[in-house]
C-alpha positions as CSV (number, residue, x, y, z in Angstrom):
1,X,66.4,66.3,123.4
2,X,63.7,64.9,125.8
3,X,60.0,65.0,125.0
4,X,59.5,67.9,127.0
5,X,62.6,69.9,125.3
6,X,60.9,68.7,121.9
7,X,60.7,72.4,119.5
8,X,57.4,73.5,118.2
9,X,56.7,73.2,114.4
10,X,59.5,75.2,112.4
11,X,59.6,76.6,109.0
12,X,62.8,76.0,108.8
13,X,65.4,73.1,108.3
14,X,69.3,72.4,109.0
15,X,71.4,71.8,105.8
16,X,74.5,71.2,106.4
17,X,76.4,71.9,103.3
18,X,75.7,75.6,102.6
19,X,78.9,77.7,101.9
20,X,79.2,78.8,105.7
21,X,78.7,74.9,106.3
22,X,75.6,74.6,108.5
23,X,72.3,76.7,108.5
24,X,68.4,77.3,108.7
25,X,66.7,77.8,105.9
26,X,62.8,78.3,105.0
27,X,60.7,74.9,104.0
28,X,57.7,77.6,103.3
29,X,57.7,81.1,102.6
30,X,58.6,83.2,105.6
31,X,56.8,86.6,106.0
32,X,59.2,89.9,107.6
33,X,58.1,90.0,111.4
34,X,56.7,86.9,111.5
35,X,57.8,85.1,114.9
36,X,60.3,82.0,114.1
37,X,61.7,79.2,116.1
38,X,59.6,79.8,119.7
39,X,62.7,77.8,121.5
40,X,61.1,77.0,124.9
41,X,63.2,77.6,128.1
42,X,63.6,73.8,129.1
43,X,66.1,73.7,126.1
44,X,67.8,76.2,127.0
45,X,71.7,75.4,128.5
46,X,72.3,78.4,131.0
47,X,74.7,78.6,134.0
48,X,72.4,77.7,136.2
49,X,70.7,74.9,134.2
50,X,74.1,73.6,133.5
51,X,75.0,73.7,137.3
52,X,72.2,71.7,138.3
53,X,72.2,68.9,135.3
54,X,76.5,68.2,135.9
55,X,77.5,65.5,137.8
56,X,80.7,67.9,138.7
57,X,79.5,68.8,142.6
58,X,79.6,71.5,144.5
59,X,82.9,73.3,143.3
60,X,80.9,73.5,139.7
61,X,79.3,76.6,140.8
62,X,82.5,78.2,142.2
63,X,83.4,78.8,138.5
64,X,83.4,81.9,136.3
65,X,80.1,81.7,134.4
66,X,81.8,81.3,131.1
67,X,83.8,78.3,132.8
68,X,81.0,76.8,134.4
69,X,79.5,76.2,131.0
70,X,82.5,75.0,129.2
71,X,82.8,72.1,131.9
72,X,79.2,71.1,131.7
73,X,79.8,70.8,127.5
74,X,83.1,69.2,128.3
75,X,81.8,66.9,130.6
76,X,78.9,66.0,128.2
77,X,81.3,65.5,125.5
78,X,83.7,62.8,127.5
79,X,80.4,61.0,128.5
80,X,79.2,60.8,125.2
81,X,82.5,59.5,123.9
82,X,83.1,57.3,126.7
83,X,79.3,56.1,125.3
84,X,77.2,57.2,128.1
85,X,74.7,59.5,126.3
86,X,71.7,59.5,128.6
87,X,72.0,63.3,129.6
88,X,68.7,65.3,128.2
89,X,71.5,67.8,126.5
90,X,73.4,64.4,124.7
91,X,71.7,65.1,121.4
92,X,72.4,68.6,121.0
93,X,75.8,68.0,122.1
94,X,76.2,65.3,119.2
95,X,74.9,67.9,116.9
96,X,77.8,70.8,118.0
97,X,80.4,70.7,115.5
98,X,83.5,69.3,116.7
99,X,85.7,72.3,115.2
100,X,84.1,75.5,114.3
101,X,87.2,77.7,112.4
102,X,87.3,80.0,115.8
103,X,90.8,81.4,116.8
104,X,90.9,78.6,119.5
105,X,91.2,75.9,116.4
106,X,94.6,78.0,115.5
107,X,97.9,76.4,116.1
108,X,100.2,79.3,117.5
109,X,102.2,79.8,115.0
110,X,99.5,80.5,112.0
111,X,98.1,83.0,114.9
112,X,101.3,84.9,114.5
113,X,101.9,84.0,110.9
114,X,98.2,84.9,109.3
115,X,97.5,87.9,111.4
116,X,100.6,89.4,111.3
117,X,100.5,93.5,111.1
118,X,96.9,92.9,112.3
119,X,95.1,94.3,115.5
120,X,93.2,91.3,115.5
121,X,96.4,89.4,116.2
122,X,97.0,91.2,120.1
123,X,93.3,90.3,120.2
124,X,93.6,86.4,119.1
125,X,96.1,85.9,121.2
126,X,95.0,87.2,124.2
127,X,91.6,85.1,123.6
128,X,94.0,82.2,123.2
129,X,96.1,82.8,126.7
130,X,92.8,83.9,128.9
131,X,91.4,80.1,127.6
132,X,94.4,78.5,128.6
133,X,94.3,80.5,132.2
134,X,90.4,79.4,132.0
135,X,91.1,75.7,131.3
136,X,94.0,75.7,134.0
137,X,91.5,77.0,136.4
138,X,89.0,74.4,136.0
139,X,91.1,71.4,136.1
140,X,92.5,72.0,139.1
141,X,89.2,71.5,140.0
142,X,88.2,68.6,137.7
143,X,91.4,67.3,136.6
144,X,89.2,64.2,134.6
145,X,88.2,67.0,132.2
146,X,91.1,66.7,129.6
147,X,92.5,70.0,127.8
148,X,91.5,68.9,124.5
149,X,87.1,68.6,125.2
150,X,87.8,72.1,127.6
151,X,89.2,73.9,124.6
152,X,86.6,72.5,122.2
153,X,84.1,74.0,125.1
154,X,85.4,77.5,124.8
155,X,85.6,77.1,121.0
156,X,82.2,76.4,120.6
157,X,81.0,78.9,123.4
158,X,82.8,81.9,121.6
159,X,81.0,80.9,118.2
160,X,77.5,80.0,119.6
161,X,76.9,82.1,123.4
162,X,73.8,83.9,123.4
163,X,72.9,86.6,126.0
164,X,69.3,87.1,126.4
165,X,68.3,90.7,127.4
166,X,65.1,89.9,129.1
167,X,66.9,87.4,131.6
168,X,69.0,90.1,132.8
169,X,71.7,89.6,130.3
170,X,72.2,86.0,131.0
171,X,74.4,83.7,129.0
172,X,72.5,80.9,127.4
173,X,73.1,78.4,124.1
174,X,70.1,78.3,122.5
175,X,70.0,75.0,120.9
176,X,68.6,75.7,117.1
177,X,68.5,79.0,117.0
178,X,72.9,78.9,117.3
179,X,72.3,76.9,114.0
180,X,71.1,80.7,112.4
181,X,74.0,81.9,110.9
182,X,74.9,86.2,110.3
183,X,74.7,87.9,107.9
184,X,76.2,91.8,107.6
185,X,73.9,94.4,107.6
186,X,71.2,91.9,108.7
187,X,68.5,93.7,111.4
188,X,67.1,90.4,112.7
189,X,67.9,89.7,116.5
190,X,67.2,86.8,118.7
191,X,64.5,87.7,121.2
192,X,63.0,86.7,124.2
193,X,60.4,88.7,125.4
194,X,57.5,86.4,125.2
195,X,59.6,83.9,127.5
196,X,60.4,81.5,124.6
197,X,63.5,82.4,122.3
198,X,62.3,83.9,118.9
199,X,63.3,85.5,115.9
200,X,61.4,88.5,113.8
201,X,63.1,88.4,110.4
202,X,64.1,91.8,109.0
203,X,62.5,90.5,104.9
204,X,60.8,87.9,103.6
205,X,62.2,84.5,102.6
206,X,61.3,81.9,100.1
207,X,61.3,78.0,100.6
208,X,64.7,76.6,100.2
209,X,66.6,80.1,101.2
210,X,68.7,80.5,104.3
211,X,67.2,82.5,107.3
212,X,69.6,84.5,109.4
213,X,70.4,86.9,112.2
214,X,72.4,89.3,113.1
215,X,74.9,88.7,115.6
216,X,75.4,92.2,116.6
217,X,77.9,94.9,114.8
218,X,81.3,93.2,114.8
219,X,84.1,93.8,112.7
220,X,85.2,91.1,110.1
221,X,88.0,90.2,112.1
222,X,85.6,89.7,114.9
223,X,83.5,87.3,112.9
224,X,86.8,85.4,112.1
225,X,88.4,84.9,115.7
226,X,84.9,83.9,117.5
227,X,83.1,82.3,114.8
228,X,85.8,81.5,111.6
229,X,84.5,83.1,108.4
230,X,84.8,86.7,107.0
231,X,82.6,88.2,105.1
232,X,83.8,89.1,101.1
233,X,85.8,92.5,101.1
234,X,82.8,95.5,101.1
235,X,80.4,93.5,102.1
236,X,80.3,94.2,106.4
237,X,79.8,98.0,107.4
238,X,81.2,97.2,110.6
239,X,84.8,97.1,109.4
240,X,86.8,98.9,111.5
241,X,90.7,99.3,112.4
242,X,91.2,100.5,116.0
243,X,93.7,102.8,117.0
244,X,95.0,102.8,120.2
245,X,96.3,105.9,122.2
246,X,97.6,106.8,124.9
247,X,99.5,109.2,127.6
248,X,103.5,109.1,126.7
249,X,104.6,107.8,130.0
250,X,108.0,109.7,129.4
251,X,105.5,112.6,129.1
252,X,106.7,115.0,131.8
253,X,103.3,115.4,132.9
254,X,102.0,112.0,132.6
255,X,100.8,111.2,136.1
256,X,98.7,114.7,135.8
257,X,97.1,114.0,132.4
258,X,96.3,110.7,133.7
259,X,94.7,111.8,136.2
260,X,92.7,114.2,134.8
261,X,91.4,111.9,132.3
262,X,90.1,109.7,134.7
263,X,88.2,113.0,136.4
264,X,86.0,112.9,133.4
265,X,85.7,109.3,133.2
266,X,88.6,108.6,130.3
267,X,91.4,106.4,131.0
268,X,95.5,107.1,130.1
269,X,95.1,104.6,127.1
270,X,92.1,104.6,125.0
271,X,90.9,103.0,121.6
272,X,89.2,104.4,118.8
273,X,87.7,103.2,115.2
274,X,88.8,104.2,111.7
275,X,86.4,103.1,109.2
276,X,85.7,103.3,105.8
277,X,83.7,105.9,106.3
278,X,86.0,108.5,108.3
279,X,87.0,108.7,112.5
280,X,85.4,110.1,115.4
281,X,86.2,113.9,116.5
282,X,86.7,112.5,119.8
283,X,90.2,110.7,118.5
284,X,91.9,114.0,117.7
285,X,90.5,115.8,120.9
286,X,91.8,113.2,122.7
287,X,95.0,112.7,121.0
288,X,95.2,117.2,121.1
289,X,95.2,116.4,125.2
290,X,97.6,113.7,124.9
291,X,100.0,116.1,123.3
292,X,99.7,119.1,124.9
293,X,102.3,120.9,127.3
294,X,101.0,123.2,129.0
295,X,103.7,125.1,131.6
296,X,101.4,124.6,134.7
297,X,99.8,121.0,135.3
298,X,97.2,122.5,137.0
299,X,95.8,123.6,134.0
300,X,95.1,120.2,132.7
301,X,92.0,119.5,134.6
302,X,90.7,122.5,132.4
303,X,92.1,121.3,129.3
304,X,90.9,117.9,129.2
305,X,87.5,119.0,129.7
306,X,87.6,121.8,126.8
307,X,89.5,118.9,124.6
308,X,86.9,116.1,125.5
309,X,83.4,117.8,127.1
310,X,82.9,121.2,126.1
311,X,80.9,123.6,128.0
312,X,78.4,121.3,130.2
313,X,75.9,124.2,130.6
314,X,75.3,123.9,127.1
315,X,71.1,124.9,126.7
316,X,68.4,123.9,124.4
317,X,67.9,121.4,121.7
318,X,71.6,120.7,121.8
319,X,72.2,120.4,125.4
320,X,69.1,118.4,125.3
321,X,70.4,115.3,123.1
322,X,74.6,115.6,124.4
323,X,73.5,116.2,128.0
324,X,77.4,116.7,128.3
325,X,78.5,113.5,127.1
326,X,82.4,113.4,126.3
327,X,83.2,114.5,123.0
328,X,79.9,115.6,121.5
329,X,80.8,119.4,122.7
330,X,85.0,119.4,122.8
331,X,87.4,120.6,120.7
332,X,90.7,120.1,119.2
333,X,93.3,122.2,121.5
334,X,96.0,124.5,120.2
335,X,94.3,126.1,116.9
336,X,95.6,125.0,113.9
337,X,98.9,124.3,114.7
338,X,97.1,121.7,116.9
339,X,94.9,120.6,114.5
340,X,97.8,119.9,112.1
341,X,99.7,117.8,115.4
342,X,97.1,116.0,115.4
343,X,97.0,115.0,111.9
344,X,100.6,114.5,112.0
345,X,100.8,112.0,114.3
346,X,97.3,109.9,112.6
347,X,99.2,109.9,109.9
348,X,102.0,108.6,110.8
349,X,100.2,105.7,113.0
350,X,98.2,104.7,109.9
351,X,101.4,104.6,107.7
352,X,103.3,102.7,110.2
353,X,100.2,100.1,110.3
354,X,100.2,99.9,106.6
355,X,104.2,99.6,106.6
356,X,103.4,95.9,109.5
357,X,101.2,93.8,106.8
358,X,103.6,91.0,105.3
359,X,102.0,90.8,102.0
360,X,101.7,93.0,99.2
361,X,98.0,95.0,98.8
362,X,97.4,92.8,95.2
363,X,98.3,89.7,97.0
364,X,95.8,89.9,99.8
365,X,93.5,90.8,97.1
366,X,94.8,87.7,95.2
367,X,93.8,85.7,98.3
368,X,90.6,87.7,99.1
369,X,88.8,86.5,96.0
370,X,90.3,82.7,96.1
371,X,87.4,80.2,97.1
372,X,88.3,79.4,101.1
373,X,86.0,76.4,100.6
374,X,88.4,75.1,98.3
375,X,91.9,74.6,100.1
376,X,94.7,74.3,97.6
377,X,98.4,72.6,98.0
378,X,99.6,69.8,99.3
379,X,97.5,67.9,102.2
380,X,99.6,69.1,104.9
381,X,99.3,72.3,103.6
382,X,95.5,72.7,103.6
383,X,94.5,73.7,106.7
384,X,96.7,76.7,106.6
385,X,95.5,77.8,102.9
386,X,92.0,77.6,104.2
387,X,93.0,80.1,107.3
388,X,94.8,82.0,105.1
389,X,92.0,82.6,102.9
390,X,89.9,83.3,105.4
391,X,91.8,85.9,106.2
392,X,92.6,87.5,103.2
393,X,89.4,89.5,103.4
394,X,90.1,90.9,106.5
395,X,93.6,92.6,105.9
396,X,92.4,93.4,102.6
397,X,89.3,96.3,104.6
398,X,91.5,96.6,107.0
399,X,94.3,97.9,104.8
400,X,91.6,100.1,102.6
401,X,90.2,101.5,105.6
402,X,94.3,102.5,106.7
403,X,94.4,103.8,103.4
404,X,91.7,106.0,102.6
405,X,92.1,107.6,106.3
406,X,95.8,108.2,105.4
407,X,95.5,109.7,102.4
408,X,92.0,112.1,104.0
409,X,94.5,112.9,106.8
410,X,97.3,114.3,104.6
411,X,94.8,116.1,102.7
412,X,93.5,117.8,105.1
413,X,97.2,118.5,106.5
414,X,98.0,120.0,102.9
415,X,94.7,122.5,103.4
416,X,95.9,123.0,107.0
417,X,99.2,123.8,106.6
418,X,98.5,126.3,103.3
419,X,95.9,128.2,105.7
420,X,99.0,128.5,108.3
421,X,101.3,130.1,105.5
422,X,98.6,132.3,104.9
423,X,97.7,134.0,107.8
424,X,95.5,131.0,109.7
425,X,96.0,130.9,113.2
């Protein structure tokens, strides 16, 4: 950095050889709400900062934003190899790893191998093709910019982007505070109210322990595709498996429950959480509409707003905090026979994603607790024991989370079904 990017007096220090690898943490005690790091704009790399600084022309700007950036990093990367470091941004560049454990770091094939039976595999590899398209993109623009520094762009963008609310949402790498690394369950936010980039931590710390942030409420197999770690099995309330349903399109009145769906702002396929912790009401309302068959379509309109709103005219307090948002006032259609439909078919999705996991439960467990620090095996071998480490964690709450909602779902089709026999209707 220059003498005018230089940063303020910190508390805190990079080590690099923590157990997430590199880090902040306190050289004096830290006090909870006290304001850290006060980054100053002129450090900051944003689109438009990274437009005007690249030697790239015109065409730069014609990018996506994401894009933009990557080629500026790129570009900065070749130049610094190709020993021309003069750029104001060259010694934070030098300082970006040059492989962060991201998805984009994945061969193919351990992509398809390690997340097998995984949602998180359709989302890794999706990630992986949309880069590709990306990197396509910009160098038919700027063919000098090889694959290779373009890919390490995105890598390093997915692990270390910032948005910054009080600049309307705009994308930014905040050099430092992307050094802070999350924790689950941590309530500390990057900030930039004041104009300079801050953080208010959510405890106190003592000299010589790491300082960190949150980045936001993501899933453990979130944390591993962007930013390559998972936290231990328990340890992230964010867990989640997401279920995916949709309108059959051999339903006979797909095209009508489609459309009525989009009437109240729904789309034909939707995704909802499990978690440890149970599923939302509006997964079985929705999945109640998805399944009903009702001898007039025009009475769809009607159901999908008695499955998914409720009564809109709903008064007081209640009325009050839904204002007649989807879900909070609907209901599951058909009684209890479509209560127990509805159960039916949760219960077989979860089985059926239980049934996809190549591994036995005690050997992702095995891996789970193995040290991913440590690689085992052969050399050539290493790099994949590390990934699959890694991910050990993340089938192993993902599988207890498919679990324990399987085994709620066909107790409750037990009590369900028993109230049927006896008169329930």
């Amino acid at each position: 950095m220059t003498t005018q990017q230089a940063l303020p007096a910190q508390k805190l220090e990079l080590v690099v050889d923590l157990p997430e690898g590199r880090g902040l943490v306190a050289t004096e005690e830290v006090r909870r709400g006290e304001s850290l790091l006060d980054i100053p704009e002129s450090t900051l790399i944003t689109v438009e900062r990274a437009i005007a600084e690249s030697n790239l022309g015109p065409a730069h700007a014609n990018l996506q934003e994401w894009s933009v950036l990557a080629a500026f990093l790129a570009e900065q990367a070749l130049a610094i190899d190709a020993g021309a470091d003069g750029s104001r941004f060259a010694t934070y560049v030098r300082a970006l790893p040059r492989r962060t454990g991201g998805v984009l770091d994945w061969p193919e094939e351990d992509v398809k191998e390690l997340l097998a039976g995984s949602p998180s595999q359709r989302a890794a590899m999706e990630r992986q093709a949309s880069v590709d398209a990306a990197i396509d993109e910009i160098r038919a623009s700027f063919p000098q910019l090889t694959p290779g520094a373009l890919r390490w762009a995105f890598d390093v963008l997915f692990s270390r982007l910032i948005r910054l609310p009080n600049r309307g949402g705009a994308l930014a790498l905040v050099p430092w505070a992307d050094m802070l690394n999350h924790r689950p369950g941590c309530d500390a936010y990057i900030d930039d109210t004041g104009g300079a980039v801050c953080l208010s931590p959510d405890r106190r710390y003592k000299p010589g322990e790491q300082v960190y942030a949150s980045y936001g409420p993501r899933p453990s197999s979130e944390l591993l595709i962007s930013y390559g770690f998972a936290p231990a099995v328990g340890e992230n309330p964010d867990d989640e498996f997401e279920v995916v349903l949709g309108i059959d399109p051999n339903d006979r009145h797909a095209d009508a429950k489609a459309d009525a769906l989009r009437r109240i702002g729904l789309s034909p396929v939707e995704a909802f959480p499990l978690k440890l912790n149970g599923y939302p009401k509006q997964l079985l309302q929705y999945a109640s509409f998805a399944l009903c068959d009702p001898d007039d379509p025009k009475e769809l309109p009607g159901l999908a707003e008695k499955a998914l709103i409720g009564n809109r005219a709903v008064g007081g307090l209640l009325g009050a905090i839904t204002k007649g948002k989807r879900g909070t006032q609907g209901e599951v259609l058909g009684g209890v026979a479509g209560e127990i439909a509805v159960r039916e078919l949760l219960a077989d999705i979860t089985s059926d994603a239980l049934s996809k996991y190549p591994n036995t439960l005690e050997k992702d467990r095995e891996i789970a607790t193995s040290d991913p620090t440590k690689p085992a095996g052969k050399q050539a071998k290493k790099k994949k024991s590390f990934l699959a480490e890694l991910r050990g964690p993340v089938r192993v709450s993902e599988r207890r989370i498919l679990a324990k909602t399987d085994s709620e779902v066909r107790l409750q089709l037990r009590k369900l079904k028993a109230s049927q026999m006896t008169g329930g209707n």
